[in-house]
C-alpha positions in Angstrom: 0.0 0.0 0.0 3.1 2.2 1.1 4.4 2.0 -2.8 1.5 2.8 -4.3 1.0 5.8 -2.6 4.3 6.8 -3.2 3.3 6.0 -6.8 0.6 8.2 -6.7 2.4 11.1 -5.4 4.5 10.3 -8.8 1.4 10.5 -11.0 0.4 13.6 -9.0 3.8 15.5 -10.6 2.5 14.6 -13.9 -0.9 16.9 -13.7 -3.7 16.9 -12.7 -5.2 14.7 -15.5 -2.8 11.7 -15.2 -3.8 12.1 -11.7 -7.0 12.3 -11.7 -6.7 8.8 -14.8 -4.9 7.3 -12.8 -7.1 7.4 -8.9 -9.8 6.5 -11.2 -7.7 3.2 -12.3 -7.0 2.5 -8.6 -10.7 2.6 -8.0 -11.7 0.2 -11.0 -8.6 -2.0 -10.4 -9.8 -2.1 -6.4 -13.3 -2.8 -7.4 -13.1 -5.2 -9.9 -10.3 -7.3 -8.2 -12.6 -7.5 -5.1 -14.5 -11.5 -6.2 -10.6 -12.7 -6.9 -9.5 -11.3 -3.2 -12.6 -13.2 -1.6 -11.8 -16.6 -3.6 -8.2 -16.2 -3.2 -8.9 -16.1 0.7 -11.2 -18.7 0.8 -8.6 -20.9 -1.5 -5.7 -19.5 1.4 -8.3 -20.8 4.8 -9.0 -24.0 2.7 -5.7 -24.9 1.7 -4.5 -24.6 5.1 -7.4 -27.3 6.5 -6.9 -29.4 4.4 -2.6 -29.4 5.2 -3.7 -29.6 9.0 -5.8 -32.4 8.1 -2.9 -34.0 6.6 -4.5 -33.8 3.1 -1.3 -32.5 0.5 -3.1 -33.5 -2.5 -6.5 -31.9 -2.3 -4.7 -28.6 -0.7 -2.9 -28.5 -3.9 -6.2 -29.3 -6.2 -7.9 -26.5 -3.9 -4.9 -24.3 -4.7 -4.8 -24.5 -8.4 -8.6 -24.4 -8.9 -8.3 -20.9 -7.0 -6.0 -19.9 -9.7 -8.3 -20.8 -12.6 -11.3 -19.5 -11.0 -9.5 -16.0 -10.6 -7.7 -16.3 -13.8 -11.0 -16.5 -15.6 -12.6 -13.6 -13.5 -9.6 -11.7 -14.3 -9.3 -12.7 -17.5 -13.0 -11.2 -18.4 -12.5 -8.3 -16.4 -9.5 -7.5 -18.5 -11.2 -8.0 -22.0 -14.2 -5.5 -20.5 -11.4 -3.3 -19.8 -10.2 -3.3 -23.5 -13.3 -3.3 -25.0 -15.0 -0.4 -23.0 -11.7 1.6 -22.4 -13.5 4.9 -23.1 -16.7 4.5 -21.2 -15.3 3.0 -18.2 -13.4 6.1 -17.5 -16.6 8.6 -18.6 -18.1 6.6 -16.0 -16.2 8.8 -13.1 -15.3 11.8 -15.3 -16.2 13.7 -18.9 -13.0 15.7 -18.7 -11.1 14.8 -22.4 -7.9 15.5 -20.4 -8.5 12.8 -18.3 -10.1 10.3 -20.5 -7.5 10.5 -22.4 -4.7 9.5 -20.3 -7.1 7.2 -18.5 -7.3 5.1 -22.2 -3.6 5.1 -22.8 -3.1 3.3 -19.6 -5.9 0.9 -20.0 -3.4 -2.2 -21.8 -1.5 -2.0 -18.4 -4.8 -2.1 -16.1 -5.7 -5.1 -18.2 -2.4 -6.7 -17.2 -2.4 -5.4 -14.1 -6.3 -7.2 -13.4 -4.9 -10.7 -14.8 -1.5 -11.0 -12.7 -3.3 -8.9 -9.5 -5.8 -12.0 -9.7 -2.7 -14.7 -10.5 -0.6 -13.1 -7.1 -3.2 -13.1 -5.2 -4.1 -16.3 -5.4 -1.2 -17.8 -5.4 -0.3 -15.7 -2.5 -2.8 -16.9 -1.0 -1.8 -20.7 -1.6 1.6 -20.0 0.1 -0.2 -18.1 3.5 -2.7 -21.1 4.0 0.4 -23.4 4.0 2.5 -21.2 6.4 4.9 -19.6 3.6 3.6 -16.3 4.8 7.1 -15.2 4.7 8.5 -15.7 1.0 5.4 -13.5 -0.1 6.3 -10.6 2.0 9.8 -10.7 1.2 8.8 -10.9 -2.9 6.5 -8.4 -3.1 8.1 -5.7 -0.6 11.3 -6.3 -2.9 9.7 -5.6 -5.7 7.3 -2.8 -4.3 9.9 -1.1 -3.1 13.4 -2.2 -5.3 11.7 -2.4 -8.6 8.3 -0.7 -8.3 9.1 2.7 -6.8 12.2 3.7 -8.5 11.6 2.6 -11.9 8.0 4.4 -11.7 9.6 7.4 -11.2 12.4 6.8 -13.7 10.0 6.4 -16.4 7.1 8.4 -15.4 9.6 11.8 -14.5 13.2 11.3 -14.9 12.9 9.5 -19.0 9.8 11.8 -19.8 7.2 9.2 -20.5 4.7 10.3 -18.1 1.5 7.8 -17.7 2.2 5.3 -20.0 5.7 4.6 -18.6 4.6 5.3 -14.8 1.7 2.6 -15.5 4.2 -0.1 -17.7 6.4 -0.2 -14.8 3.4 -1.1 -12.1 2.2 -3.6 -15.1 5.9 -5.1 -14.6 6.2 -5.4 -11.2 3.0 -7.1 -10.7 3.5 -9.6 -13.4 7.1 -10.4 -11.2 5.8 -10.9 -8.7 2.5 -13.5 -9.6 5.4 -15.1 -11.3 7.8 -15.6 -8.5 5.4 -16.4 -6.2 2.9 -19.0 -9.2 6.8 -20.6 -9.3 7.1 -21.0 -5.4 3.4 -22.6 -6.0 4.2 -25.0 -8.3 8.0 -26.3 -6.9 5.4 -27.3 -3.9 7.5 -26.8 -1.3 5.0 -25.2 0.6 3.2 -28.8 0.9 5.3 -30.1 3.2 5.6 -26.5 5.3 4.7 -27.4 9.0 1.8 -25.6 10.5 
C-alpha cells in the first residue's frame, strides 16, 4: 500500500489529469479485483485445513482451482477493460484531459487485473500453508526495489509520463504473480509445518 502511494504522489507531478486517470484506475482496479480477493482467501483458509488435516493433494487441487477460477474472473474483467476503455473512465469523469490519459493506460490495467488476480491467489496458496514469509519478502522487494524507482524513472526522470509510470506497475505485478505462481508450483509449501 506504502508503494502505491508513493506511486501516486509520482502521477500527481505529472498533472492533474494523469492524476485524476490514474485514482480513477485505482478505484476500477480495487473494485473489480474484489471477487478474486474473496476466492483467493477462501482458496488461502481451505488450503490450510486441508494441510492440518494431513491432506497435500487436495490442498494443492484446492490451490490450483483458486487460480483458474481467478484467472477466468480476471481474464473477463481485463477484456471489459479493453473493449469499453473509453466509457469506463466517462463513468467517473467527462474531462477529455482525463479520459484521455485514463485510455492510454488501460493495456497495463488489463495486465495489471490478470497478474493482480494470478498473485493473489497464489499468494494466497503459500499463507494457508505457512509460507507467509516468501510472499512478503517478494513483493516488498519488488514494491519497493523495482516498483518505486523505476515508476519514477520512467514516469519523470525519462519523460514518459503515464504510460511509462503505469508499464512499470504492469511489470512489477507480473514479477511478482510469477515468482510467487513458481514457489506454487516447486510445492514446497506442501510439506511446510503448521
Amino acid at each position: 500500500m506504502g508503494s502505491f502511494a508513493v506511486f501516486m504522489a509520482v502521477m500527481g507531478r505529472l498533472g492533474t489529469d494523469q492524476l485524476a486517470a490514474s485514482n480513477i484506475a485505482i478505484q476500477l482496479l480495487g473494485f473489480s479485483c474484489m471477487p478474486a480477493s474473496a476466492v483467493a482467501r477462501a482458496g488461502t483458509t481451505l488450503v490450510g485445513q486441508y494441510l492440518g488435516a494431513g491432506r497435500r493433494a487436495l490442498a494443492e487441487t484446492c490451490g490450483w482451482v483458486v487460480v483458474k477460477m481467478n484467472l477466468v474472473h480476471c481474464a473477463f474483467i481485463a477484456v471489459a477493460f479493453l473493449l469499453l476503455r473509453d466509457q469506463v473512465f466517462l463513468l467517473f469523469n467527462d474531462d477529455p484531459g482525463v479520459v484521455a490519459a485514463g485510455v492510454s493506460i488501460v493495456p497495463f490495467l488489463a495486465l495489471l487485473q490478470i497478474f493482480d488476480g494470478l498473485q493473489m491467489s497464489a499468494a494466497g496458496i503459500l499463507q494457508g500453508a505457512g509460507d507467509a514469509r516468501f510472499p512478503m519478502i517478494v513483493f516488498g522487494a519488488s514494491s519497493w526495489l523495482l516498483f518505486v524507482p523505476f515508476a519514477h524513472l520512467f514516469a519523470v526522470s525519462l519523460g514518459r509520463g503515464i504510460v511509462g509510470g503505469w508499464a512499470v506497475a504492469a511489470i512489477h505485478l507480473i514479477l511478482v504473480a510469477g515468482v510467487l505462481t513458481l514457489r506454487v508450483r516447486s510445492g514446497v509449501w506442501k510439506h511446510t509445518r503448521i
